[in-house]
N, CA, C and O atoms as CSV, one atom per row, in Angstrom:
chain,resi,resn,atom,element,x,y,z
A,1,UNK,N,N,0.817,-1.187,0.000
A,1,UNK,CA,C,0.000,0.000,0.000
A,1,UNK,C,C,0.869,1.262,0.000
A,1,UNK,O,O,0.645,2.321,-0.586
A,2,UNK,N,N,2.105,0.866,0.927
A,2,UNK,CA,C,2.957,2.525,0.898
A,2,UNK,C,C,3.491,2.824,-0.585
A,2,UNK,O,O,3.667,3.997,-0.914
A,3,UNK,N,N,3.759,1.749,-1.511
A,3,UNK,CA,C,4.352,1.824,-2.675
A,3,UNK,C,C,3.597,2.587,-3.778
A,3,UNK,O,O,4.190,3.367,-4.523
A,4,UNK,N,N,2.083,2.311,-3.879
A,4,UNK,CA,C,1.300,2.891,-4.655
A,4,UNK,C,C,1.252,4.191,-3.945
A,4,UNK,O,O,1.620,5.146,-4.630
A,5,UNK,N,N,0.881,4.451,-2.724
A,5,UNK,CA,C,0.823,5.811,-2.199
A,5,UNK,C,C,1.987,6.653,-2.768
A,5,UNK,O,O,1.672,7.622,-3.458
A,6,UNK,N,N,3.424,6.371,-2.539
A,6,UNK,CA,C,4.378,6.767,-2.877
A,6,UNK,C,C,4.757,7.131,-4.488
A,6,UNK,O,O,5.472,8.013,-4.965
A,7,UNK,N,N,4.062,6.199,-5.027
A,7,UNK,CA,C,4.205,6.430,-6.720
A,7,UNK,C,C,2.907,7.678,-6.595
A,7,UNK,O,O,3.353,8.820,-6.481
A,8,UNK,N,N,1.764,7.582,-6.604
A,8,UNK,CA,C,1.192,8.719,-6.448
A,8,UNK,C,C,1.347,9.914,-6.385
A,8,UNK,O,O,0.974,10.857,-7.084
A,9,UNK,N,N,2.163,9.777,-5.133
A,9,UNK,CA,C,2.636,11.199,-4.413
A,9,UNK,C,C,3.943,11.634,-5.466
A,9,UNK,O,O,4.311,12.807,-5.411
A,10,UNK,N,N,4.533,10.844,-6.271
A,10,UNK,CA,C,5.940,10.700,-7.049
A,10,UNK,C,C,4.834,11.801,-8.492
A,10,UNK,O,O,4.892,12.984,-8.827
A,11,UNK,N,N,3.949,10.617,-8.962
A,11,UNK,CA,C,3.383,11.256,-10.174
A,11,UNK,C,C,2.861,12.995,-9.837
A,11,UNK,O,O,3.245,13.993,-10.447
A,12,UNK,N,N,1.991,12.942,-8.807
A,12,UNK,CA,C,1.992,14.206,-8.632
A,12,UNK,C,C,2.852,15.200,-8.451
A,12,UNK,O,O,2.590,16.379,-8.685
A,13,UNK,N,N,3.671,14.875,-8.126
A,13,UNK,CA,C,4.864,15.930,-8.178
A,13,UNK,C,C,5.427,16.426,-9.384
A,13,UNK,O,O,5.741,17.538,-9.807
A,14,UNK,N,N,5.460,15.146,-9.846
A,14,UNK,CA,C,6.032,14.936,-10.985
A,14,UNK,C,C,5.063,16.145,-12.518
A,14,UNK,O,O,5.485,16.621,-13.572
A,15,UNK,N,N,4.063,16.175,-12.004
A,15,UNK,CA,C,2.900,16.527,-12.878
A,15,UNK,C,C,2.825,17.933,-12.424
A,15,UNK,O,O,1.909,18.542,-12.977
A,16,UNK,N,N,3.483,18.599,-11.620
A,16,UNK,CA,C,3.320,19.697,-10.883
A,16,UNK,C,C,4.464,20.728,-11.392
A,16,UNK,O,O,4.394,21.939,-11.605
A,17,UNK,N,N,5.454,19.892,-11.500
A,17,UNK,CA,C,6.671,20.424,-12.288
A,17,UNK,C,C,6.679,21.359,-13.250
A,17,UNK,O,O,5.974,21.311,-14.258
A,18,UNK,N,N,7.872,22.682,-12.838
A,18,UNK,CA,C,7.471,23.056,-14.585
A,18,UNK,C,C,8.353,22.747,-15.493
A,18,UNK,O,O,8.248,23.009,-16.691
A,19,UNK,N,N,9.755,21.866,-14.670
A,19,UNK,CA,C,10.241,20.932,-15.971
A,19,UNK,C,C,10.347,19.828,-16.175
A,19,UNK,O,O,10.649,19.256,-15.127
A,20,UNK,N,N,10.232,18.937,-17.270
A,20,UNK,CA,C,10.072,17.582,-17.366
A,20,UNK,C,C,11.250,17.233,-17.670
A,20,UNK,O,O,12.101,17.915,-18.241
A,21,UNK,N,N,11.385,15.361,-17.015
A,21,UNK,CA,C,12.393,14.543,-18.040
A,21,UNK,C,C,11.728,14.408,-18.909
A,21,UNK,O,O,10.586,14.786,-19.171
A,22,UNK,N,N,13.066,13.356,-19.827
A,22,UNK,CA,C,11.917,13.115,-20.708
A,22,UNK,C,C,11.283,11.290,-20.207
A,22,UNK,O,O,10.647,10.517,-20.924
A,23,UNK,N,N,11.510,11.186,-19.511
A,23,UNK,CA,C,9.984,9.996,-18.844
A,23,UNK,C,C,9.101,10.565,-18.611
A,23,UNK,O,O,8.020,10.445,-19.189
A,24,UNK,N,N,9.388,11.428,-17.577
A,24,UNK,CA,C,8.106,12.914,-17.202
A,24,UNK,C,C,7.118,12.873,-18.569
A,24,UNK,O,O,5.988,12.385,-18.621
A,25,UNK,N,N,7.909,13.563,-19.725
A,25,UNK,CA,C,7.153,14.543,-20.484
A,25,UNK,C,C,6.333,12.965,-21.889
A,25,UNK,O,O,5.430,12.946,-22.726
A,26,UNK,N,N,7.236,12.079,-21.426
A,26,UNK,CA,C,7.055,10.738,-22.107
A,26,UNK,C,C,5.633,10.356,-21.234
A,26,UNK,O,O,4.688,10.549,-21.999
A,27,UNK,N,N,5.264,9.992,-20.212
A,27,UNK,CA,C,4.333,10.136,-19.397
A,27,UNK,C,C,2.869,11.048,-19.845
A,27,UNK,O,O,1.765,10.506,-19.791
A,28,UNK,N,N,2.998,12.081,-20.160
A,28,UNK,CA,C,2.397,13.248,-19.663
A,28,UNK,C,C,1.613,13.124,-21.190
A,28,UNK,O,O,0.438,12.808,-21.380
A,29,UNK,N,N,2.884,13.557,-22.439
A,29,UNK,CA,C,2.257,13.203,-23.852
A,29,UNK,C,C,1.746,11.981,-24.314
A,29,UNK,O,O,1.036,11.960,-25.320
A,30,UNK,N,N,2.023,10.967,-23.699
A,30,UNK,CA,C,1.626,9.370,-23.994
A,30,UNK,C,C,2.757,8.925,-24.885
A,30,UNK,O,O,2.523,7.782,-25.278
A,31,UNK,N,N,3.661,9.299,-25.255
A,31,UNK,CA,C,4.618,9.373,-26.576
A,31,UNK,C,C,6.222,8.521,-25.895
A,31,UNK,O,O,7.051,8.892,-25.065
A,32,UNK,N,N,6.102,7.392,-26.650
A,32,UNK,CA,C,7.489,6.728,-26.635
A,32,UNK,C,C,8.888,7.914,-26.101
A,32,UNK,O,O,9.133,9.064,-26.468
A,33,UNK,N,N,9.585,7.004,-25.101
A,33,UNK,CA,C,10.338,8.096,-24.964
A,33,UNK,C,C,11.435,8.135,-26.066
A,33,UNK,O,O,12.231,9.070,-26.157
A,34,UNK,N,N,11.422,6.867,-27.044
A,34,UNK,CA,C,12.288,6.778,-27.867
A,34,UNK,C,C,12.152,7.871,-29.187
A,34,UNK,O,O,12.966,8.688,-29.617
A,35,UNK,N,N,11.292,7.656,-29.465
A,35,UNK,CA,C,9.777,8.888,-30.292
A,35,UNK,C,C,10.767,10.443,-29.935
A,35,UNK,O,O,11.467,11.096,-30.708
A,36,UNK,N,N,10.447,10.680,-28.344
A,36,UNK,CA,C,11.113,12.269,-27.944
A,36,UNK,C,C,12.197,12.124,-27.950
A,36,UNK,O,O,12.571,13.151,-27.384
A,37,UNK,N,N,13.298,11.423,-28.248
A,37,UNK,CA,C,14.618,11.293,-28.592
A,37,UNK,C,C,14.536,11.957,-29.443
A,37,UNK,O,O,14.558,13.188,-29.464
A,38,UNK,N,N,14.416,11.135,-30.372
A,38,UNK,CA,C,14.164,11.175,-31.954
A,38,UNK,C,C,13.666,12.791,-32.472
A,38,UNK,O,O,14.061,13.205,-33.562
A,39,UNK,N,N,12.848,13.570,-31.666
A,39,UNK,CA,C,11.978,14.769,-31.793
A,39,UNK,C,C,13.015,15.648,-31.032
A,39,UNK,O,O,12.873,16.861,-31.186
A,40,UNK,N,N,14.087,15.205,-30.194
A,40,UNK,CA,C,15.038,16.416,-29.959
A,40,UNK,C,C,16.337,16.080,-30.426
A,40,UNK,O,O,17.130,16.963,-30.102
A,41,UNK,N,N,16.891,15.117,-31.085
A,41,UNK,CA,C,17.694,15.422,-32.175
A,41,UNK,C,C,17.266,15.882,-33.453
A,41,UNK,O,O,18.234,15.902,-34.214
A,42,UNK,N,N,16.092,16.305,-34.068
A,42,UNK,CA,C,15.760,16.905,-35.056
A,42,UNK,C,C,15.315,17.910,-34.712
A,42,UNK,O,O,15.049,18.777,-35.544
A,43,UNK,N,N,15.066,18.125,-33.167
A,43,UNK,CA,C,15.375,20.008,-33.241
A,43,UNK,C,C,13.857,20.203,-33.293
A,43,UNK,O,O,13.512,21.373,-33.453
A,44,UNK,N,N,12.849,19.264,-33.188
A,44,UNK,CA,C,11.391,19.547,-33.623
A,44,UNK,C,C,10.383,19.751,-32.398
A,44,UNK,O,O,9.196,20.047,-32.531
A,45,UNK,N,N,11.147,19.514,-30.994
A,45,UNK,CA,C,10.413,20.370,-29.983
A,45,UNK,C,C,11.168,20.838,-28.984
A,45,UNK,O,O,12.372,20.593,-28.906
A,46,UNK,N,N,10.605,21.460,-28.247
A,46,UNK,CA,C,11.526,22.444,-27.533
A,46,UNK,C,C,11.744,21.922,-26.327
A,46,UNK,O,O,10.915,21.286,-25.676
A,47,UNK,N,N,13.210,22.259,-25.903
A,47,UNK,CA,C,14.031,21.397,-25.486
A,47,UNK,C,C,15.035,22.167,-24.633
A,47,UNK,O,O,15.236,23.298,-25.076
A,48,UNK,N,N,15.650,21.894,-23.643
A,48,UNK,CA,C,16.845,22.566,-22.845
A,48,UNK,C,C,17.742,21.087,-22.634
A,48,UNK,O,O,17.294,20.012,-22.235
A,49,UNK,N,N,18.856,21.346,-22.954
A,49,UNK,CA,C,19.937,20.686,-22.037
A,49,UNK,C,C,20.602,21.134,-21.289
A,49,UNK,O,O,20.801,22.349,-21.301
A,50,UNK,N,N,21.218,20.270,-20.318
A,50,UNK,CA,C,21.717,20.517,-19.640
A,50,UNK,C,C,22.886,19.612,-19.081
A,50,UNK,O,O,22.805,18.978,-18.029
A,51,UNK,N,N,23.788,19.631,-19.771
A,51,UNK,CA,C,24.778,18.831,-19.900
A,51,UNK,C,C,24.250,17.804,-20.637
A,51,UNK,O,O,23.918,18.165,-21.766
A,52,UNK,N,N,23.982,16.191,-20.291
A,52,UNK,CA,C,23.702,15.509,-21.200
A,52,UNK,C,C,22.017,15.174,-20.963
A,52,UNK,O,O,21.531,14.155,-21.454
A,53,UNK,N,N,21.495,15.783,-20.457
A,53,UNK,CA,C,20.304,15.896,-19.570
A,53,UNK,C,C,19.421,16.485,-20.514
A,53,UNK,O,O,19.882,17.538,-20.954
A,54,UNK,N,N,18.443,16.210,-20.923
A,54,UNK,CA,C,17.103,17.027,-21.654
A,54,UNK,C,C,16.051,17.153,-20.797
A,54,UNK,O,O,15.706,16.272,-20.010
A,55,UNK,N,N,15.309,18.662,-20.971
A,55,UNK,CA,C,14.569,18.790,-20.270
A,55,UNK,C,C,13.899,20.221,-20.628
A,55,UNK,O,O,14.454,21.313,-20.745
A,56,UNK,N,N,12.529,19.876,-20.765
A,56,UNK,CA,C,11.228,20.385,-21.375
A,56,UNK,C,C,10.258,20.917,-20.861
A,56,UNK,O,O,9.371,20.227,-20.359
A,57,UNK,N,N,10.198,22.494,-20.871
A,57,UNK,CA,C,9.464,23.454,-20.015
A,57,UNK,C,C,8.248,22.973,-20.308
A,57,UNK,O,O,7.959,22.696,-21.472
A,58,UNK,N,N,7.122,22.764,-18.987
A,58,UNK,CA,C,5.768,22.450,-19.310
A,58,UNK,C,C,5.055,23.642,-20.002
A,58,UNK,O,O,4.308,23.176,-20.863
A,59,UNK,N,N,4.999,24.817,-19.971
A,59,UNK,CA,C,4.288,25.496,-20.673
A,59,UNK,C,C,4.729,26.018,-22.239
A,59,UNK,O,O,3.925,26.553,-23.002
A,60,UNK,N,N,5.292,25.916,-22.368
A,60,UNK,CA,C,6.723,25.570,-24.064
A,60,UNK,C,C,5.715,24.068,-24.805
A,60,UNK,O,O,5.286,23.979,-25.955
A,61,UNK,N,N,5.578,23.022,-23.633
A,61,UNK,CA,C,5.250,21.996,-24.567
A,61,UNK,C,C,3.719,22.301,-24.829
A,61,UNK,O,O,3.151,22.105,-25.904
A,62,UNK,N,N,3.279,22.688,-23.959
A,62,UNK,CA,C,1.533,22.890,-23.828
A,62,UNK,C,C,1.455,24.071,-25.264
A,62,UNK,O,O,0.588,23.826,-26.104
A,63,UNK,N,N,2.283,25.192,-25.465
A,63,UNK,CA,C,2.009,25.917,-26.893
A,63,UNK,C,C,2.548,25.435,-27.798
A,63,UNK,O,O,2.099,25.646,-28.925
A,64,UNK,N,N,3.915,24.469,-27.578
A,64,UNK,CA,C,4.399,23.417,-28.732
A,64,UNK,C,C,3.067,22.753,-29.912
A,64,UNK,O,O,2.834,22.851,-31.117
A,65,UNK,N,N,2.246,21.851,-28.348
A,65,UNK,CA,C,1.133,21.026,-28.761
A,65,UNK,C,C,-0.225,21.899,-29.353
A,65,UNK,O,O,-1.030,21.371,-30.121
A,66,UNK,N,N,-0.337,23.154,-28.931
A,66,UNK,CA,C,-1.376,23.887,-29.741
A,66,UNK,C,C,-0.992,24.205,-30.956
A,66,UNK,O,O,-1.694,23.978,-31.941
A,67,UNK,N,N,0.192,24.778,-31.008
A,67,UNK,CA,C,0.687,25.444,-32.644
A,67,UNK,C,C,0.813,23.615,-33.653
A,67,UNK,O,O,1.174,23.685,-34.828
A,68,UNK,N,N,0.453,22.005,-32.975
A,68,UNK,CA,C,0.824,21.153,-33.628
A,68,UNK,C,C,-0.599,20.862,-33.944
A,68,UNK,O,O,-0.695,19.712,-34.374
A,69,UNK,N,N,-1.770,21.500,-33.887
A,69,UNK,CA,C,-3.293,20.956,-33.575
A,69,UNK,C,C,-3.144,21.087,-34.861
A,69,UNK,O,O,-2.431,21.865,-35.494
A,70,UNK,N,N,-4.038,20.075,-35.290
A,70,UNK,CA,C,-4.537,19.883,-37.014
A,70,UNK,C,C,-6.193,20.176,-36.740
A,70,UNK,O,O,-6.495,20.420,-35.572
A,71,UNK,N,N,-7.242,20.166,-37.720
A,71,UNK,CA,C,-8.516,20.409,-37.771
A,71,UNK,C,C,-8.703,19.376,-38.219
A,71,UNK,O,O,-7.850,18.975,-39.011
A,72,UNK,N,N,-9.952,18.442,-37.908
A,72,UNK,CA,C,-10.447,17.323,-38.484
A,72,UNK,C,C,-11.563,18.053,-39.493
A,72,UNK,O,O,-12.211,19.099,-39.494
A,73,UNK,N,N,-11.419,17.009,-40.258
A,73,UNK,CA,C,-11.954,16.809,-42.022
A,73,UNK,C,C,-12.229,15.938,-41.803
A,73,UNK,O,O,-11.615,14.984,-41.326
A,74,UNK,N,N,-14.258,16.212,-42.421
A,74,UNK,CA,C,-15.243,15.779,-42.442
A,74,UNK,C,C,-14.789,15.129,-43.860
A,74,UNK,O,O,-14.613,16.088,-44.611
A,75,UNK,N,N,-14.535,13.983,-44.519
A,75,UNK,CA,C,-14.476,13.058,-45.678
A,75,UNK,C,C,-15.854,13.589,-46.888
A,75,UNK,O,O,-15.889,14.189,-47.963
A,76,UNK,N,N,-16.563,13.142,-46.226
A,76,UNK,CA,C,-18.091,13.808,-47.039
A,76,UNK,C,C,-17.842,15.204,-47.958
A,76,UNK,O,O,-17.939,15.445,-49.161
A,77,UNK,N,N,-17.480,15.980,-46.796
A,77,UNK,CA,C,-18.119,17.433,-46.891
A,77,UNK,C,C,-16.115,17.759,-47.851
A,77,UNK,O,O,-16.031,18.900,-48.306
A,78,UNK,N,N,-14.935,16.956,-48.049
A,78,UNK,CA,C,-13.924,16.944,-48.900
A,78,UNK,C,C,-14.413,16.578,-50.096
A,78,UNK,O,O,-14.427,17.428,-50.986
A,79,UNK,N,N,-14.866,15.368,-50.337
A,79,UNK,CA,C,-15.916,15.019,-51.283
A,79,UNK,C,C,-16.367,15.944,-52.225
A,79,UNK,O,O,-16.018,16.210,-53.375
A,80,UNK,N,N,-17.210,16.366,-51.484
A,80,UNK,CA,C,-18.900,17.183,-52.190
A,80,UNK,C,C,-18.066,18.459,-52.590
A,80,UNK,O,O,-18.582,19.242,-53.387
A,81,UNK,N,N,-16.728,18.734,-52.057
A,81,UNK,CA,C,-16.072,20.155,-52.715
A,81,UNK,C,C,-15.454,19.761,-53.799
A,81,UNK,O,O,-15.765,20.285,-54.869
A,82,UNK,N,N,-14.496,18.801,-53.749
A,82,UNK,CA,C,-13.719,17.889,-54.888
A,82,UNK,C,C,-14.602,17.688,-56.400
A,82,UNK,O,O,-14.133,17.948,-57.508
A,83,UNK,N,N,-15.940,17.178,-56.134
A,83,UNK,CA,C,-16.828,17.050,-56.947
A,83,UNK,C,C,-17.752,18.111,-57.356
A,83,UNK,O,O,-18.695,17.920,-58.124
A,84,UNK,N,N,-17.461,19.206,-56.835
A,84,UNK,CA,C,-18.820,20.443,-57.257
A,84,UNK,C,C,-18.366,20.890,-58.711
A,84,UNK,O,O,-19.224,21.108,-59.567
A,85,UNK,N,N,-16.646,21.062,-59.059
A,85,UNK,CA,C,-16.617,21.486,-60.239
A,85,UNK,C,C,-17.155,20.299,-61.679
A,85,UNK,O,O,-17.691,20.670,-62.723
A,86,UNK,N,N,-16.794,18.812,-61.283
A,86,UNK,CA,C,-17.091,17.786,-61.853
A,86,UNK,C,C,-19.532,18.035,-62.294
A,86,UNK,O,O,-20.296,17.965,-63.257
A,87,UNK,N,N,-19.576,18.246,-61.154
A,87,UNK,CA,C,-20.932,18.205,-61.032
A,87,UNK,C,C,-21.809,19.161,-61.728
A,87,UNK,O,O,-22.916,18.786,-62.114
A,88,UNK,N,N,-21.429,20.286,-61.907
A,88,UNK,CA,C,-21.757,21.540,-62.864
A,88,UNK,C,C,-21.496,20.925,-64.572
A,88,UNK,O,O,-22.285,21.034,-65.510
A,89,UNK,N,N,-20.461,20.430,-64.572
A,89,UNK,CA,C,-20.647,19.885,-66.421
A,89,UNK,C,C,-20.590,18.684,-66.529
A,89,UNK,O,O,-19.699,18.060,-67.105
A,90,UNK,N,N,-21.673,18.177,-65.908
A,90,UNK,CA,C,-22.498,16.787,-66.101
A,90,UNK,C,C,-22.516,16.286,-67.712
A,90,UNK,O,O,-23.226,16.773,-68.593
A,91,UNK,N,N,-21.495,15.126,-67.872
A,91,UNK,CA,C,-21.243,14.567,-69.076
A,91,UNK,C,C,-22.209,13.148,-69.029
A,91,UNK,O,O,-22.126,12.310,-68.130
A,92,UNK,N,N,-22.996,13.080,-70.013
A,92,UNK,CA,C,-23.548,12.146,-70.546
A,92,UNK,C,C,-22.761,11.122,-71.517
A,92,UNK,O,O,-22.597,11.134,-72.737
A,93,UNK,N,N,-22.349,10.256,-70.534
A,93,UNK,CA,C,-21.573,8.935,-71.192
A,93,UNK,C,C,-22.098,8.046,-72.375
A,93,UNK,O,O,-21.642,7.541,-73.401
A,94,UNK,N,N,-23.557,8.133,-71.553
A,94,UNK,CA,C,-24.327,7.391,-72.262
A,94,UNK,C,C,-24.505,7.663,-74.033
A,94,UNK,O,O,-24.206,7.000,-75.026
A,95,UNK,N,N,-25.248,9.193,-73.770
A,95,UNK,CA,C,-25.151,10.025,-75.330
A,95,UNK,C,C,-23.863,10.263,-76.085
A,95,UNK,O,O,-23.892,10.682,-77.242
A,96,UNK,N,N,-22.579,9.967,-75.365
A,96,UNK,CA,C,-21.619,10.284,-76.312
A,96,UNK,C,C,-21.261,8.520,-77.212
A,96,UNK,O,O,-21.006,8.256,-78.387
A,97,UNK,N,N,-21.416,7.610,-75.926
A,97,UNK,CA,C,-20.916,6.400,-76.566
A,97,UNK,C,C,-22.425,6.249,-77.653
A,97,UNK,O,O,-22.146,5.814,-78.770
A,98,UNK,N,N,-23.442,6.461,-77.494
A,98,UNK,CA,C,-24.360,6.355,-78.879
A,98,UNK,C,C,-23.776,7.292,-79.818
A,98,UNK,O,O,-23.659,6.721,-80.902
A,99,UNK,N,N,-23.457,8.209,-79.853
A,99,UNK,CA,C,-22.770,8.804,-80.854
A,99,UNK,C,C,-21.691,8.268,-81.811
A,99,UNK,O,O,-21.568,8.209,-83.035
A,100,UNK,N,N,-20.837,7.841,-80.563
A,100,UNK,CA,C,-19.929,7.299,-81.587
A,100,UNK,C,C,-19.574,5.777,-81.985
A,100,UNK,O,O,-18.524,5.295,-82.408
A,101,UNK,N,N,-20.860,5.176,-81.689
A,101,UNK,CA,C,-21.614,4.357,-82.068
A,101,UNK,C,C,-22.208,4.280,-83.448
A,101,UNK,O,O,-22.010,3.546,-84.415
A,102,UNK,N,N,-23.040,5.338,-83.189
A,102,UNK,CA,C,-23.820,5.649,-84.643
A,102,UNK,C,C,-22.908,6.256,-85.977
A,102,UNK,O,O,-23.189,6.195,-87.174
A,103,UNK,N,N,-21.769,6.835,-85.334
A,103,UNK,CA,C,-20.851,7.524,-86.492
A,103,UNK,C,C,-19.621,6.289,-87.299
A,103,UNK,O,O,-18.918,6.315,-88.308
A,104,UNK,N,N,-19.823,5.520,-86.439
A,104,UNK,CA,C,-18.920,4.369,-86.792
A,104,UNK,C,C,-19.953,2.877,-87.839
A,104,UNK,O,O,-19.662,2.308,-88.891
A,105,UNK,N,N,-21.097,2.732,-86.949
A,105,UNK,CA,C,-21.716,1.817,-87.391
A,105,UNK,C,C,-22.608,1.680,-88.798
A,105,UNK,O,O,-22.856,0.769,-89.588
A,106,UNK,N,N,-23.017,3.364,-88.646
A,106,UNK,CA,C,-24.372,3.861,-89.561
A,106,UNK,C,C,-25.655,3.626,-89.087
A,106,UNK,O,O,-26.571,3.834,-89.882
A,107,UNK,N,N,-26.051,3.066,-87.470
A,107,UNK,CA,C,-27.153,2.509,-87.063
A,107,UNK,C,C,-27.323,3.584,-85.541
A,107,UNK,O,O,-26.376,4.167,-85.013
A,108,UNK,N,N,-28.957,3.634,-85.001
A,108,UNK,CA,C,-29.088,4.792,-84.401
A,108,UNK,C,C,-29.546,3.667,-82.960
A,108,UNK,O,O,-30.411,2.827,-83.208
A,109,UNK,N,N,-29.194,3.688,-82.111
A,109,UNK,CA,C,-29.775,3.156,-80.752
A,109,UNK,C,C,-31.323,3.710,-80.273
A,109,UNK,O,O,-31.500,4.925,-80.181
A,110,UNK,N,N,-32.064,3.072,-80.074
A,110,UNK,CA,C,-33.327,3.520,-79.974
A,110,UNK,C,C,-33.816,3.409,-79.204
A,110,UNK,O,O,-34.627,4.334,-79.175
A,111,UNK,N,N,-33.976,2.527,-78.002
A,111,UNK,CA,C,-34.330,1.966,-76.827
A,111,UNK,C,C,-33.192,1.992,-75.699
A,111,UNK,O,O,-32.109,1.734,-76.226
A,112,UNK,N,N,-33.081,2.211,-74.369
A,112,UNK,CA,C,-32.094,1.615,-73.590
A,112,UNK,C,C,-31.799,-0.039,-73.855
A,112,UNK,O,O,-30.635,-0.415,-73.988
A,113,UNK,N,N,-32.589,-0.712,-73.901
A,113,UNK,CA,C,-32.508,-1.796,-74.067
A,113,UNK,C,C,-31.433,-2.638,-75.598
A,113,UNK,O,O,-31.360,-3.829,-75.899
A,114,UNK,N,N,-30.855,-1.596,-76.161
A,114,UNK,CA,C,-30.652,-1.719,-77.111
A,114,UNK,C,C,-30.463,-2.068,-78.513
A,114,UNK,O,O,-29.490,-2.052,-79.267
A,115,UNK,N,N,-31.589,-2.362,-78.622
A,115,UNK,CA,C,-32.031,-2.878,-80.096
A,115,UNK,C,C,-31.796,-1.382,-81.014
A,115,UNK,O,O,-31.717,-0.229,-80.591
A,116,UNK,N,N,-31.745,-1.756,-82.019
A,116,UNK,CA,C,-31.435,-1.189,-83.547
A,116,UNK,C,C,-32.071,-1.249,-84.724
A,116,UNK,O,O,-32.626,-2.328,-84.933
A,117,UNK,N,N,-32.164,-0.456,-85.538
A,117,UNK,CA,C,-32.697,-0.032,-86.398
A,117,UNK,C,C,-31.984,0.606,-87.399
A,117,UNK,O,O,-31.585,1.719,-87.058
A,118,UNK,N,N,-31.601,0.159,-88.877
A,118,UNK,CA,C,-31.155,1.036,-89.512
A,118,UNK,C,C,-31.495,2.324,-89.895
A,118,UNK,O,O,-32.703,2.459,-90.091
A,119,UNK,N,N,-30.875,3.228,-90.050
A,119,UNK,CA,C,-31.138,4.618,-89.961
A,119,UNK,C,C,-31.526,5.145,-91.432
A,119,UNK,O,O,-31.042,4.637,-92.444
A,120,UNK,N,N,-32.301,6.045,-91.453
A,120,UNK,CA,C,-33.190,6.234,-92.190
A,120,UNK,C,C,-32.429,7.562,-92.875
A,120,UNK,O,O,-31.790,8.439,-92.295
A,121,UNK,N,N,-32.734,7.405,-94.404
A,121,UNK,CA,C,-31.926,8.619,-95.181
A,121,UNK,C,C,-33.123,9.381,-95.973
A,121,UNK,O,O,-34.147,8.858,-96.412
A,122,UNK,N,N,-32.763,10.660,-96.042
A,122,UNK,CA,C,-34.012,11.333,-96.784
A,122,UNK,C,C,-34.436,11.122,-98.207
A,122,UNK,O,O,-33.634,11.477,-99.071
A,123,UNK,N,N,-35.247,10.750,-98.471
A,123,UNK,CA,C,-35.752,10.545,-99.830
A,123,UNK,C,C,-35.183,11.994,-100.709
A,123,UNK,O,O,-35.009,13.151,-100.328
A,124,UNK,N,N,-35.008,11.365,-101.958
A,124,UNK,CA,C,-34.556,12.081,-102.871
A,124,UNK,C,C,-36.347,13.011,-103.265
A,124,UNK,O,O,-37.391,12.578,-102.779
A,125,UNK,N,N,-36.316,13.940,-103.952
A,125,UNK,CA,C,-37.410,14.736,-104.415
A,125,UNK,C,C,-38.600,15.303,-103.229
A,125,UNK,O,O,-39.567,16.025,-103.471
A,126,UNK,N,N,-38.347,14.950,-102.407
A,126,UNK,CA,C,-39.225,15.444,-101.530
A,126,UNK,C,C,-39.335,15.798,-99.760
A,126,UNK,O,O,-38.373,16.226,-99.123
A,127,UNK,N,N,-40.080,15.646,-99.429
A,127,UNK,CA,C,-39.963,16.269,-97.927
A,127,UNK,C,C,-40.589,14.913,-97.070
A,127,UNK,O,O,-40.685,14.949,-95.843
């Protein structure tokens, strides 16, 4: 029982801090501490050493993590923008492949169902 009390009393302290190790700050972000290695040899969060010691002001990481916030995207509503220019010049597949159907074959599609009919030419002398 004193051991959990003691880790307790350890985390809270620990959480109270305004500087972290990086177990602390490994802890705190949920993030591999191998991960925050990796993120302070590339210089990509902010960081103090101290001799061979790293160590990470809590309020530095707290505006670190706001300036890192992304906005979630609604898939749908990416969609329906992607497609609005597509959607305005609504191409009829259908009417072009009868077209070039009929320009190739000499025969006119008449039904969906597609039956055929040879196509009809205007009589000579009259209307």
């Amino acid at each position: 029982m004193q051991k959990t009390e003691q880790q307790a009393l350890e985390n809270a302290v620990n959480v109270s801090k305004e500087f972290f190790s990086i177990r602390d700050l490994s802890r705190y972000l949920g993030i591999k501490t191998s991960t925050l290695y990796v993120m302070v040899e590339e210089r990509s969060i902010p960081h103090y050493r101290v001799g061979k010691l790293v160590r990470f002001k809590r309020a530095e990481i707290d505006a670190w993590m706001e300036g890192n916030r992304k906005e979630c995207i609604d898939p749908e509503k990416v969609a329906r923008k992607a497609l609005r220019p597509v959607q305005k010049h609504k191409i009829d597949v259908d009417r072009i492949v009868r077209k070039a159907v009929d320009g190739v074959t000499g025969r006119v599609y008449t039904a969906p169902c597609g039956k055929t009919r040879p196509r009809q030419r205007p009589q000579k002398g009259g209307l």
